[in-house]
C-alpha positions as CSV (number, residue, x, y, z in Angstrom):
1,X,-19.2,16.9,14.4
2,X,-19.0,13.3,12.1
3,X,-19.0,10.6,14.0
4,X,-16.6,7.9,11.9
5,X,-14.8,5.0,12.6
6,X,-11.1,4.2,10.6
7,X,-10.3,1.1,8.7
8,X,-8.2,-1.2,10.8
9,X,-5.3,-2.5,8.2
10,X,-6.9,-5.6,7.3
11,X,-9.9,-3.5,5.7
12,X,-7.1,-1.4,4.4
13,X,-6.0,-4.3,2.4
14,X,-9.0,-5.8,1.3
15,X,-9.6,-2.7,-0.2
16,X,-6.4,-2.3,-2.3
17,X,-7.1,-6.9,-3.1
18,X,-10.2,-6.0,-4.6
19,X,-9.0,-3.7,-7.2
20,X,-6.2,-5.5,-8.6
21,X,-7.1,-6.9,-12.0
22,X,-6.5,-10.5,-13.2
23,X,-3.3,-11.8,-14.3
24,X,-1.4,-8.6,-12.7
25,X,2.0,-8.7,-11.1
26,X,2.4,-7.2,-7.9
27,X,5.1,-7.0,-5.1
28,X,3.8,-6.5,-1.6
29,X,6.2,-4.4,0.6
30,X,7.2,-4.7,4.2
31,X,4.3,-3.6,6.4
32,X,0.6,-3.2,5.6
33,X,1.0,-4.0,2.1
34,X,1.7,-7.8,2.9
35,X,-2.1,-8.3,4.3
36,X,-3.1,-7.9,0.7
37,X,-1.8,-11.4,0.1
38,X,-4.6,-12.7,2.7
39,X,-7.3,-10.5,1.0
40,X,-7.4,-12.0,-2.8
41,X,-10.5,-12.4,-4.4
42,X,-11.2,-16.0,-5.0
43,X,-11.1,-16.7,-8.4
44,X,-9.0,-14.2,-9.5
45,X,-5.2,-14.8,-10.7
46,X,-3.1,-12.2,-9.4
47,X,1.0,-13.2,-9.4
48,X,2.5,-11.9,-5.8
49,X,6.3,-11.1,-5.8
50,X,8.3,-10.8,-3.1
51,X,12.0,-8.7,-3.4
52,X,13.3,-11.6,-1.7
53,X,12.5,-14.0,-4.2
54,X,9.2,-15.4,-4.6
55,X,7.3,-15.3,-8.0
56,X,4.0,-16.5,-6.9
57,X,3.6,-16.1,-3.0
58,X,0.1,-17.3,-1.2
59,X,-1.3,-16.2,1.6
60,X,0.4,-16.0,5.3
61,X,1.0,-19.6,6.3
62,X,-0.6,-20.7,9.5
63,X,-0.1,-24.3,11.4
64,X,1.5,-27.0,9.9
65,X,2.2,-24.8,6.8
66,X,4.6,-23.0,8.2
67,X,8.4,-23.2,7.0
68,X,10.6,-20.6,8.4
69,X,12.4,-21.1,5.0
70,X,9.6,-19.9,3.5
71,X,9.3,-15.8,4.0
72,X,8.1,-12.7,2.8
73,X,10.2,-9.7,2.6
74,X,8.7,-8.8,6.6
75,X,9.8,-12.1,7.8
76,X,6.2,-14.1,8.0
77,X,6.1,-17.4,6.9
78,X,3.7,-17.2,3.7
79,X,2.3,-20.1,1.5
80,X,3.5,-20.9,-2.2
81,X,0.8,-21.2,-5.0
82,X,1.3,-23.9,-7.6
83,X,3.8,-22.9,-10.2
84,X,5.7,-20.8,-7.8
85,X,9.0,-20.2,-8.5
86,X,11.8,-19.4,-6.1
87,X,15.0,-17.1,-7.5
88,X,18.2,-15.7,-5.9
89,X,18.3,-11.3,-5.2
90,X,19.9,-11.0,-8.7
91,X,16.7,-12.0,-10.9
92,X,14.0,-10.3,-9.1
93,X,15.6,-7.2,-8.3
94,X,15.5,-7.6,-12.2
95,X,11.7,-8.1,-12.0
96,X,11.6,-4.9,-10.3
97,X,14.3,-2.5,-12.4
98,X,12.7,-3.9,-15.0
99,X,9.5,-2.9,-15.5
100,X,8.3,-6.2,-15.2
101,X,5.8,-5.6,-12.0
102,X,2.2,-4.2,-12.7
103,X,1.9,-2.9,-8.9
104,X,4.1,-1.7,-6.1
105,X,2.0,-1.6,-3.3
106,X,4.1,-0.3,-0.7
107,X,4.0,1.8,3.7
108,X,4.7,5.4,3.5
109,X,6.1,7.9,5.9
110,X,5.0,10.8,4.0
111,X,3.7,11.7,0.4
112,X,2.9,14.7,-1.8
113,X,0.7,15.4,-4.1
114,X,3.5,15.8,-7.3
115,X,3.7,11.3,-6.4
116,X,6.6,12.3,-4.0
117,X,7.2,9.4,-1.6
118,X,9.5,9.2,1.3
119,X,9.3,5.7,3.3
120,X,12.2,4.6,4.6
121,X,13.7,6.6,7.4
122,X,12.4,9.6,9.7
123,X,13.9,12.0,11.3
124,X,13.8,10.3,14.8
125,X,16.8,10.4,16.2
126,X,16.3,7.0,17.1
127,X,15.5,6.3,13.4
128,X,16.6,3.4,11.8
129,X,16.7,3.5,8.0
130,X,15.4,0.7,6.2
131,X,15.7,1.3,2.4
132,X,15.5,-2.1,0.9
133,X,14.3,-2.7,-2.7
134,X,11.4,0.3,-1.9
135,X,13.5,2.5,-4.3
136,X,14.0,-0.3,-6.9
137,X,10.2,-0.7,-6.8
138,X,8.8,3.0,-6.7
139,X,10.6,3.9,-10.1
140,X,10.3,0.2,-11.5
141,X,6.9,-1.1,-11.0
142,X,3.9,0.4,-13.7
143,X,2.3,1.4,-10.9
144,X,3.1,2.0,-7.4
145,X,0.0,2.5,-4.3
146,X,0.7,3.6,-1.3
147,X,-1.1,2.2,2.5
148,X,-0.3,4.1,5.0
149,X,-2.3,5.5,8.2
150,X,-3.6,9.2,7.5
151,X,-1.5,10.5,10.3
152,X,0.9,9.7,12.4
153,X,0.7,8.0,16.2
154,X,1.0,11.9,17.5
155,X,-1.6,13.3,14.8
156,X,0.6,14.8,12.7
157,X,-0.2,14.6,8.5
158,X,1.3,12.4,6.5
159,X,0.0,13.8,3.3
160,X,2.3,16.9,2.9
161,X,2.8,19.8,0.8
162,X,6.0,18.7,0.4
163,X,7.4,15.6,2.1
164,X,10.4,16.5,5.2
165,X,12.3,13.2,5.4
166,X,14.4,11.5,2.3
167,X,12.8,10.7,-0.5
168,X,12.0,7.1,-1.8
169,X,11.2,8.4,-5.2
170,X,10.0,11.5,-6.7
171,X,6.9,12.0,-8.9
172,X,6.2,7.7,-8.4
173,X,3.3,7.2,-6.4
174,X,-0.5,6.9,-8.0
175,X,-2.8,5.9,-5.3
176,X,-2.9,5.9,-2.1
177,X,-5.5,3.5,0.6
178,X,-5.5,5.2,3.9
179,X,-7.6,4.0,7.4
180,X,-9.5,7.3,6.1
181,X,-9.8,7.6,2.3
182,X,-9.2,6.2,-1.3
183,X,-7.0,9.0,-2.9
184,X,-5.5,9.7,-6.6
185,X,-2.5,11.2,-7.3
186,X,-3.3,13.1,-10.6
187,X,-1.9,16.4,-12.0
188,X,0.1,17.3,-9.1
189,X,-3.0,16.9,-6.8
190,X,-4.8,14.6,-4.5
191,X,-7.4,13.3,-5.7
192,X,-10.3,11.9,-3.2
193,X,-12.2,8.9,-4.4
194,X,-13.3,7.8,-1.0
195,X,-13.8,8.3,2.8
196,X,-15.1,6.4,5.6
197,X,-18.8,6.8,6.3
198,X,-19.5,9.4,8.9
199,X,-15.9,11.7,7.7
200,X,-16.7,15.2,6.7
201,X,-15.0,16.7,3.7
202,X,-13.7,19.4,6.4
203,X,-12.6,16.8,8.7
204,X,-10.4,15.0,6.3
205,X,-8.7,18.3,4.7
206,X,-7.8,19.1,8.6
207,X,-5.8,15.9,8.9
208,X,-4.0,16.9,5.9
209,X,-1.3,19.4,5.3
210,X,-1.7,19.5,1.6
211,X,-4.8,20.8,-0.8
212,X,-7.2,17.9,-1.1
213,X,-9.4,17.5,-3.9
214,X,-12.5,15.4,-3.9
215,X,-14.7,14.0,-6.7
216,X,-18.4,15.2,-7.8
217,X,-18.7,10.9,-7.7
218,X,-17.1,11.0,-4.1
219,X,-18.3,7.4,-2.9
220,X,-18.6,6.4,1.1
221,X,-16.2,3.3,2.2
222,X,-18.9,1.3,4.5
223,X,-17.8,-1.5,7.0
224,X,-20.5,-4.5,6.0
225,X,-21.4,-7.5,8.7
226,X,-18.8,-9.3,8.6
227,X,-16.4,-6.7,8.8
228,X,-15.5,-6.5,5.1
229,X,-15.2,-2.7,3.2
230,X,-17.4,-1.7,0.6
231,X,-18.1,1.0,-1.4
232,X,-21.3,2.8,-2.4
């Protein structure tokens, strides 16, 4: 049997920061996503936005940079970048319905290959939903990628033939960074780009409900010194 290791969701997110192209908008949603704020290639202009109201959102603040008036959609303090601007719900949920945002990057629950995304309740009975702008920004954003975990706490899949709770959006997702694999959503399919060294093709298909599909150019994700991802 492989012997592999999964990303923890800091690699998860440097991942997903290194492939954002300059100049691009991008909201971060609650969860994992926000960690792709403290993963930005120096250098690089990328415009964070935040459903709350921040055009132009940093990094999580630490120390003395912390204002508690100063929050991300989860709640953590974050940094502002010079030039940022600061707006009431009305304008940037029009950022989002607009079509203004190159990148949703945004937790899942569940997803399907048709882009089917469901992401803000379970079926827990102690479930609390939590639907925020995640709809406004699945249909509105260019773009949408999904971080998630490849399975649940209890092993069950995530990536389903068809998801089981609520849907977010249908037919919305493109990408999707898991703690096991780099996956397109193309054609009604998923498409692997990806996998942690050591993961068999079998192993990650057994973690999944749904068909996967992997690339003749299927590249190894390898953790380097320092604890930084890279691919080969």
């Amino acid at each position: 049997m492989s012997d592999y290791k999964p990303l923890n969701r800091d690699q998860i997110a440097a991942l997903v920061a290194s492939i954002l192209p300059d100049g691009c908008y991008v909201n971060l949603g609650i969860g994992i996503p926000v960690k792709v704020s403290d993963h930005l290639p120096e250098g690089r202009e990328i415009i964070l936005h935040s459903e709350n109201g921040i055009l132009g959102m940093g990094r999580a603040a630490v120390g003395e940079e912390v204002d508690e008036d100063i929050i991300n959609a989860g709640r953590v303090p974050v940094t502002l970048l010079p030039g940022a601007s600061i707006t009431e719900h009305s304008n940037s949920f029009a950022m989002m319905r607009g079509g203004h945002l190159d990148y949703a990057i945004l937790g899942g629950f569940q997803v399907s290959p048709n882009g089917d995304l469901a992401n803000w309740i379970t079926d827990a009975p102690d479930a609390i939903a939590a639907i925020g702008g995640a709809m406004d920004l699945a249909v509105g954003a260019k773009q949408v990628i999904v971080m998630m975990e490849h399975n649940t706490k209890d092993g069950q899949a995530k990536l389903l033939k068809a998801c089981t709770y609520p849907l977010t959006g249908k037919g919305v997702v493109n990408m999707l960074y898991t703690d096991l694999a780099i996956i397109h959503v193309q054609n009604n399919q998923f498409h692997v780009r990806a996998m942690v060294a050591g993961l068999s093709q079998q192993q990650l298909q057994a973690l999944s409900e749904a068909p996967l599909f992997f690339d003749e150019d299927l590249k190894t994700i390898h953790i380097g010194e320092q604890g930084s991802p890279y691919l080969s």
